[in-house]
N, C-alpha and C positions, 0 to 999 in steps of 0.2 A: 485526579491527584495533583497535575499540574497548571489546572487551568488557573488559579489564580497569582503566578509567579508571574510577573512582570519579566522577567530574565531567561526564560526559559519553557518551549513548547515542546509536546508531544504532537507528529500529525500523522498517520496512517498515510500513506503513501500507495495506492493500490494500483498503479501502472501492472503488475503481473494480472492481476485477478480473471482478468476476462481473453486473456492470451493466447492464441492457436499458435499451433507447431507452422513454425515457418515452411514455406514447400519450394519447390522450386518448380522450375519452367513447365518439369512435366507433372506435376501435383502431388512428387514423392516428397517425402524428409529431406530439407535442404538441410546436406550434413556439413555443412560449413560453419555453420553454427554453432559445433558441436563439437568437445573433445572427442579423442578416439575412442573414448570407452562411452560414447552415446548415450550421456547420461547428462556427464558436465558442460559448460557452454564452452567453446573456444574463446580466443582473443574477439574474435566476431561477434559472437555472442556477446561477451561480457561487456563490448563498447556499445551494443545497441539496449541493454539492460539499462548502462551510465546513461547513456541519453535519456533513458524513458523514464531513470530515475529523478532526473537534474530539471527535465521536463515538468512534471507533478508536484515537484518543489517549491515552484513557480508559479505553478496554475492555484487558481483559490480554492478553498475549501467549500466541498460540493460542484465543484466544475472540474475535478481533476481527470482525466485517461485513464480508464481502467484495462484498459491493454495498449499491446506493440502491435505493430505492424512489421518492423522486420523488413525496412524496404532500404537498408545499410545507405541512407540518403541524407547527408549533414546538415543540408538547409531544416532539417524539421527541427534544429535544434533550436531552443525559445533561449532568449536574453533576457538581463531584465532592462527594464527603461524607465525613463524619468518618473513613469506615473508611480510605480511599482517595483522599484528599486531594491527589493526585498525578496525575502523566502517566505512564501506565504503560509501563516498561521491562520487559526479561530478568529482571533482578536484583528489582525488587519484585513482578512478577509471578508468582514462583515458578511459571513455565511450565519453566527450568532452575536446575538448581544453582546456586548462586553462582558457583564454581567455574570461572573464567574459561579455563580450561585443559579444561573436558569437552568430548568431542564435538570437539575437534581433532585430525584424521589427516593424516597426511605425504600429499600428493600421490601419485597410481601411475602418471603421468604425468611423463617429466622435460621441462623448459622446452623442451631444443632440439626434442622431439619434435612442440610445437607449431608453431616454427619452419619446422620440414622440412614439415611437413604444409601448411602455409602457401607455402611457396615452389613446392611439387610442384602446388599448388593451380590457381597463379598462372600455371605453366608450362604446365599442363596445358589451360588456359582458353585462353591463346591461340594453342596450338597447333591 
């Protein structure tokens, strides 16, 4: 939808995807991570989240981190620099062509098919 706007990118960021529960020294849940109700991240948490965010931001498309490590260490934090002074997109990452129109195929699937499959779904369940 957005790939041919010159102004403005969409880019999947997937630093969470592949993420283990932090642990600590003795290989339990390092609950410091962690608000009290052991669900939400703490202040801890959510600064090593902005890193791993700000980190993938950075990195090119198809080369990004797909997890943390959780090792609360500021040098892994990436800058940008001369070469690449930017937030990397599709387009400057030369991950694809420029070519906003590559790698776009017609659907083999028509809409109402999803429709039907939905309804039949629907009837099916509460029968």
């Amino acid at each position: 939808r957005y790939e041919e706007r010159e102004d403005f990118a969409v880019v999947m960021q997937p630093f969470f995807r592949n993420t283990l529960l932090p642990l600590d020294s003795n290989g339990k849940p390092d609950l410091s991570f962690f608000a009290a109700d052991c669900f939400h991240f703490s202040i801890r948490g959510y600064a090593e989240m902005a890193m791993a965010l700000w980190n993938n931001m950075l990195e090119p498309v198809g080369e990004k981190q797909t997890y943390n490590n959780f090792t609360h260490d500021r040098s892994k934090l990436k800058c940008p620099n001369p070469e690449k002074p930017f937030i990397s997109t599709l387009r400057n990452s030369g991950f694809r062509n420029s070519d906003p129109n590559l790698g776009k195929t017609k659907s083999s699937v028509p809409y109402w098919a999803v429709i039907v499959a939905a309804v039949a779904g629907v009837l099916a369940g509460s029968l």
